[in-house]
TORLUMDREN-601808 format. One record per atom (N, C-alpha, C, O): residue in three letters; x, y, z. Coordinates in steps of 0.05 Angstrom, whole numbers, plus 32768, in hexadecimal, padded with zeros to 4 digits. Layout:
<marfis>
ALAXYZ;...
</marfis>
This chain:
<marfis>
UNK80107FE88000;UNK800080008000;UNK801180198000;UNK8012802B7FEF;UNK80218017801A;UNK803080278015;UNK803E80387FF7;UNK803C80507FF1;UNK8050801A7FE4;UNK805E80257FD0;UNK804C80387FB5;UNK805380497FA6;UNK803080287FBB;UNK801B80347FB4;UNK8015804D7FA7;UNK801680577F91;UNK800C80567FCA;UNK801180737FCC;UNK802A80827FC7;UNK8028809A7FC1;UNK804480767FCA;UNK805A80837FC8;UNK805B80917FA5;UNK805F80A77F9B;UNK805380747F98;UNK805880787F7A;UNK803A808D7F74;UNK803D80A37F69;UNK801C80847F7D;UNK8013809B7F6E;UNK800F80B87F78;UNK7FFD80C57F6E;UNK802080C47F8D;UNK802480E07F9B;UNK804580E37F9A;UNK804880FA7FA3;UNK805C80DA7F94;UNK806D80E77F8E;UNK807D80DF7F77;UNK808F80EC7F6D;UNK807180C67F70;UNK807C80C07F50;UNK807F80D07F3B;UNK806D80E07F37;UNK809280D07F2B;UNK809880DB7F0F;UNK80B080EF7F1A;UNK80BE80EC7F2E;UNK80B381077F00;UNK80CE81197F03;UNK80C281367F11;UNK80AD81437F0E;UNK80DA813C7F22;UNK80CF81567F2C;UNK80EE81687F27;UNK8103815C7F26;UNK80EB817F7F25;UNK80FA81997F21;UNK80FC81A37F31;UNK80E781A37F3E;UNK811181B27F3E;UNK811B81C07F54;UNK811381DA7F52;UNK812481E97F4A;UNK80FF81E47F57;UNK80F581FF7F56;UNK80FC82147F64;UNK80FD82297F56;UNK810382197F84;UNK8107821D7F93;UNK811982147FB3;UNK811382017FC1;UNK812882207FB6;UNK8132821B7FD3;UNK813182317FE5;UNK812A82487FE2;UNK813D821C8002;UNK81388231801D;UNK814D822F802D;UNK814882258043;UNK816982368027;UNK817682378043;UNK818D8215803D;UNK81998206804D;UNK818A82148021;UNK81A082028015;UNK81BC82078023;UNK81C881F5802F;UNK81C482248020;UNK81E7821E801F;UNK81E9821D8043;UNK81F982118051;UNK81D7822C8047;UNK81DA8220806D;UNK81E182038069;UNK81F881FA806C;UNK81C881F1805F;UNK81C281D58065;UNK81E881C5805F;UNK81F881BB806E;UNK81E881CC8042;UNK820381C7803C;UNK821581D78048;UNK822681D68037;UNK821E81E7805C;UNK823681ED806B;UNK823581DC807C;UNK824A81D0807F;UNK821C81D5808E;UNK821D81CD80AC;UNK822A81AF80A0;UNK823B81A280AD;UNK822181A78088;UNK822C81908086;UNK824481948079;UNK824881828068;UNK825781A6807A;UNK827081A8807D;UNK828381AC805D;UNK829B81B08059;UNK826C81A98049;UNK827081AE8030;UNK828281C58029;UNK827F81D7803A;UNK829881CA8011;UNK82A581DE800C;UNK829B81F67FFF;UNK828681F17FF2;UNK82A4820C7FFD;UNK8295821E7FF3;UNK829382217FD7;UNK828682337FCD;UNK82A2820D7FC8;UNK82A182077FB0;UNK828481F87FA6;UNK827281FF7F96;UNK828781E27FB5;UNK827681CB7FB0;UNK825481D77FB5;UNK824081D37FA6;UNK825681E77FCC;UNK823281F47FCE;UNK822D82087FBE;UNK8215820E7FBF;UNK823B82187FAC;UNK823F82297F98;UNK823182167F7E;UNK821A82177F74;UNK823E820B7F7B;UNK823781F27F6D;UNK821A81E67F6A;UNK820A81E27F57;UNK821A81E37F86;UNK81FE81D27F92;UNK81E781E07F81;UNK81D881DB7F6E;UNK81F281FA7F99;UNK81DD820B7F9C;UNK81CE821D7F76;UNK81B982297F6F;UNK81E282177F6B;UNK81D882197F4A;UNK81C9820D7F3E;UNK81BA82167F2C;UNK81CA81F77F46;UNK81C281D87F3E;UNK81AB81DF7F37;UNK81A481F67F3D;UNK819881CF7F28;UNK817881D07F2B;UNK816D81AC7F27;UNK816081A47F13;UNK8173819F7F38;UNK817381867F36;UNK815981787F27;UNK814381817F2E;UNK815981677F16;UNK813981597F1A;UNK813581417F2E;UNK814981327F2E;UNK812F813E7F33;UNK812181187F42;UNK811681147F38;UNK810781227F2A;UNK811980EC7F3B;UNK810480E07F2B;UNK810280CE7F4B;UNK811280CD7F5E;UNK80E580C27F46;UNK80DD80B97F5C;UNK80CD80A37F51;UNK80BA80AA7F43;UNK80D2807D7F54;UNK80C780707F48;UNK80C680537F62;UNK80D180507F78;UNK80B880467F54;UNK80B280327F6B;UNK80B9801A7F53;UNK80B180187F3C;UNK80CF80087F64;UNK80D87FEC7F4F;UNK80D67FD27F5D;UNK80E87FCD7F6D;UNK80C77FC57F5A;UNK80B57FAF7F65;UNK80B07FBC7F81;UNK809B7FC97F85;UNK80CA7FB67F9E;UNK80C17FBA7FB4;UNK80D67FCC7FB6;UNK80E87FC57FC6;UNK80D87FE07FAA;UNK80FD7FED7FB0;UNK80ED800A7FA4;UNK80DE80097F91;UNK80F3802A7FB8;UNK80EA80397FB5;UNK810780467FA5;UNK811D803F7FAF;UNK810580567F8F;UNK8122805E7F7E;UNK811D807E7F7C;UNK810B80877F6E;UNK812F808E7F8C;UNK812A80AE7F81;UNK814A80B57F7A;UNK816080B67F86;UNK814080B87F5D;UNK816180C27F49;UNK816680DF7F4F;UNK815180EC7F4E;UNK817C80ED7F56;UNK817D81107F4F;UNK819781097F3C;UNK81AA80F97F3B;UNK818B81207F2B;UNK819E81207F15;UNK819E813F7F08;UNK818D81467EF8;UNK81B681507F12;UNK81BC81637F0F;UNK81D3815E7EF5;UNK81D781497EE9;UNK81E4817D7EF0;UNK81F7817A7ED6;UNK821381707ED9;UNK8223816D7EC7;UNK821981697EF8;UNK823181627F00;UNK8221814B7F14;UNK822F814E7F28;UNK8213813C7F18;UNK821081317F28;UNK81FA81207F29;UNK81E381297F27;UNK81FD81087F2D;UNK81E780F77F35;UNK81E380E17F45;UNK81F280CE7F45;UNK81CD80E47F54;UNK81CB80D67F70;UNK81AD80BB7F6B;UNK819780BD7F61;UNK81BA80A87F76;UNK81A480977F71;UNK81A0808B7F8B;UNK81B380817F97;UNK8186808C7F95;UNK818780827FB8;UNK816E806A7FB5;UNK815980747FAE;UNK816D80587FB7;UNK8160803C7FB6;UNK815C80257FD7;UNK816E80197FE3;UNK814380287FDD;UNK813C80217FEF;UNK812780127FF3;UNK811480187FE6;UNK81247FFA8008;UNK810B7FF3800C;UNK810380048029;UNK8111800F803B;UNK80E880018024;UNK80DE80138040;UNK80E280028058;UNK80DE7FE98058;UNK80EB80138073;UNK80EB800B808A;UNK81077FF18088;UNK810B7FDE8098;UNK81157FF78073;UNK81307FE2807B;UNK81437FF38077;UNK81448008806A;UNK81597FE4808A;UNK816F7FFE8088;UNK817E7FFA8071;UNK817C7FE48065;UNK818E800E8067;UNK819C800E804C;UNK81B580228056;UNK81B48030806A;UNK81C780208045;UNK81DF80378049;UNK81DC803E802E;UNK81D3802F801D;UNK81E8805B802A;UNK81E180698012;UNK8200808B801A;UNK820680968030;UNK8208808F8001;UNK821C80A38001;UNK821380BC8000;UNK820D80C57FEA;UNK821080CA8019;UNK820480EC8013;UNK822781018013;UNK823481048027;UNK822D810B7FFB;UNK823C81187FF9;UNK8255810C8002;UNK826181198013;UNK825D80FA7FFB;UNK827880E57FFF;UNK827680DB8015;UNK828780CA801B;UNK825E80E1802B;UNK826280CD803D;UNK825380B6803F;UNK823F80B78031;UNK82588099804E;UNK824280868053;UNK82388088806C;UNK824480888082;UNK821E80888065;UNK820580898078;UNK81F88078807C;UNK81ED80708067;UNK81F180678097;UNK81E0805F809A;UNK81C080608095;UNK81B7806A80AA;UNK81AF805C8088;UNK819180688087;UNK817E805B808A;UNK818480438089;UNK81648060808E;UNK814B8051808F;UNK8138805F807C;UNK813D80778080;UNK812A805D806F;UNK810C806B8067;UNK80F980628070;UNK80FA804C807A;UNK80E08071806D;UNK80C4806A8077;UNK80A880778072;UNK80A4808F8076;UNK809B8069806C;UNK808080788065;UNK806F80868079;UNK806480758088;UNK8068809F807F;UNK806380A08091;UNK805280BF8091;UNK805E80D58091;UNK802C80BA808F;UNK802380D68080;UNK802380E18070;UNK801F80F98070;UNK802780D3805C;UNK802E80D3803B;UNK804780E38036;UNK804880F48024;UNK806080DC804D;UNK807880E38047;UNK808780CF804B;UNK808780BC805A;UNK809880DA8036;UNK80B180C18035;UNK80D180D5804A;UNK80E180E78046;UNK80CB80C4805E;UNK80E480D48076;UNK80F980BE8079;UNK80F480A7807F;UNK810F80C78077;UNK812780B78073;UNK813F80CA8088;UNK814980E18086;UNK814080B1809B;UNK815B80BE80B3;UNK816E80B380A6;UNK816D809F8098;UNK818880C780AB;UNK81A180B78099;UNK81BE80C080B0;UNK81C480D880B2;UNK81D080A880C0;UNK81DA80B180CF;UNK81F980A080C1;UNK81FA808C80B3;UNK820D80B080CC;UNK822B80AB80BD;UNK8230809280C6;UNK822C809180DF;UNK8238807A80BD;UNK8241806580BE;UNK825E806B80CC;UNK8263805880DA;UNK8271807C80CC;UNK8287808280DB;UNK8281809280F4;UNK827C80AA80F0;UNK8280808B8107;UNK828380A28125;UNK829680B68120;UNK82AF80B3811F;UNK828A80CA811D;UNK829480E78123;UNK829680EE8101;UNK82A3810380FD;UNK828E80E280ED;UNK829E80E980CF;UNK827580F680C7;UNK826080E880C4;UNK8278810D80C7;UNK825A811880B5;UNK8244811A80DD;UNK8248811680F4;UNK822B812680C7;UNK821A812380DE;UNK8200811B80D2;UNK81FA811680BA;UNK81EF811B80EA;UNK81D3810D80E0;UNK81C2811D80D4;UNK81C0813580DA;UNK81B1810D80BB;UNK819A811980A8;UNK8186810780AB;UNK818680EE80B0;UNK816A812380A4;UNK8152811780A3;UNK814E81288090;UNK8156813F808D;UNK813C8112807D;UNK8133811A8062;UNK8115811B8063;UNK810C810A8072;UNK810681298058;UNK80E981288056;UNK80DF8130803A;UNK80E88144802E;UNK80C9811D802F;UNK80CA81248019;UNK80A781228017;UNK809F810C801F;UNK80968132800E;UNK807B8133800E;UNK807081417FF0;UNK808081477FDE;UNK805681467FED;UNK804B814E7FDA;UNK803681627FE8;UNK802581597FF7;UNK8037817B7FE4;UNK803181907FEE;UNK802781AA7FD4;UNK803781B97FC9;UNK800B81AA7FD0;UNK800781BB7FB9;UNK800B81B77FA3;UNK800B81C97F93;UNK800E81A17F9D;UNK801981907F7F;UNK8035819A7F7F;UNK803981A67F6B;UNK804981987F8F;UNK805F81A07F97;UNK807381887FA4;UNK806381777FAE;UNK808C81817FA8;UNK8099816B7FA6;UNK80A8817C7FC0;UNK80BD81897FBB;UNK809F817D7FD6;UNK80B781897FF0;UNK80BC817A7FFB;UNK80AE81678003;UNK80DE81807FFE;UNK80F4816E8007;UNK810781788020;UNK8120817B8020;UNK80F8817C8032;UNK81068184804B;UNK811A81788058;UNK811681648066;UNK813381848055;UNK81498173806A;UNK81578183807D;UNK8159819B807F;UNK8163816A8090;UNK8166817980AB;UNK8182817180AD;UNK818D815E80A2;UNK818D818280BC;UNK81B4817980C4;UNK81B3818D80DD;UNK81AD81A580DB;UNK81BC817D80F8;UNK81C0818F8109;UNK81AA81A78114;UNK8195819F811F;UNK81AF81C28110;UNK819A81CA8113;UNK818F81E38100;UNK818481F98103;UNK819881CE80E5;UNK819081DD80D4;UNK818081C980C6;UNK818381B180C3;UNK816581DF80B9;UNK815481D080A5;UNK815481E28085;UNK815A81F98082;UNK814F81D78077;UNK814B81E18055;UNK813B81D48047;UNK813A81BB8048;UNK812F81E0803C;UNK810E81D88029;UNK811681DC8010;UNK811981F38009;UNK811A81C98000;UNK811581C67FEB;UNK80F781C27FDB;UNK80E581B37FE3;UNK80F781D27FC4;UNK80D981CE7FB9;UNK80D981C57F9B;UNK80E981D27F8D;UNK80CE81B77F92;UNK80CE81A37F74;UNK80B481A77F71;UNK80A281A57F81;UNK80B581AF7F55;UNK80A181AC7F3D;UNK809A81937F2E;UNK80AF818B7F25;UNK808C81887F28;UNK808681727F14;UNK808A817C7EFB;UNK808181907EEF;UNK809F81657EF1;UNK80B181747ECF;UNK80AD81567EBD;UNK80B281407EC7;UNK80A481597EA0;UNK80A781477E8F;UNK80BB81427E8A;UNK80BE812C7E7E;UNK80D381527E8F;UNK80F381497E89;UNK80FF812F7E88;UNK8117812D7E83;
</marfis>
């Protein structure tokens, strides 16, 4: 039921329309001032698809692409910005929330990802420390 709903409320491609407080999000996590320059240009799309029991969201910017593949409620490790992270996802209010903690003690710090459909809108709230940044996506035929 769950993947269900996942696929028909956040499935297909969405466009990066807007952000909130990005290069904070990327300092606290320790990023160079090169690399969030970078980031922060970016206009990423996602694709968001459901493959048998495995939830798949691609970002694929002009320098960069991230593929994170998960089943719900099992843990997985996954690379956020060269590090490995421990993570979980979960359905939960028609959001898909994913804790992601560093597989090395003391190397990175902890993220929560939130990802909902809000206004026919794709918001992607993440947290580091005690900073948060809202990302907002469009639905794109791209």
């Amino acid at each position: 039921m769950a993947l269900e709903e996942i696929q028909s409320q956040l499935g297909g491609k969405w466009k990066l329309d807007r952000s909130e407080n990005f290069d904070e999000f990327l300092k606290e996590l320790g990023l160079n001032v090169v690399f969030r320059k970078m980031a922060g240009a970016a206009k990423p799309v996602i694709e968001i698809k459901i493959e048998n029991d495995t939830v798949n969201i691609v970002s694929k910017v002009s320098f960069f692409n991230q593929v994170i593949s998960f089943k719900l409620d099992e843990p997985y490790q996954q690379n956020y910005e060269g590090l490995e992270m421990n993570c979980m996802s979960r359905w939960e209010n028609g959001k898909i929330i994913t804790e992601a903690n560093p597989v090395a003690e003391g190397k990175g710090k902890a993220q929560k990802f939130v990802r909902e459909i809000s206004n026919d809108e794709l918001i992607q709230t993440m947290y580091v420390g005690d900073v948060k940044c809202t990302r907002v996506f469009k639905r794109t035929s791209e």
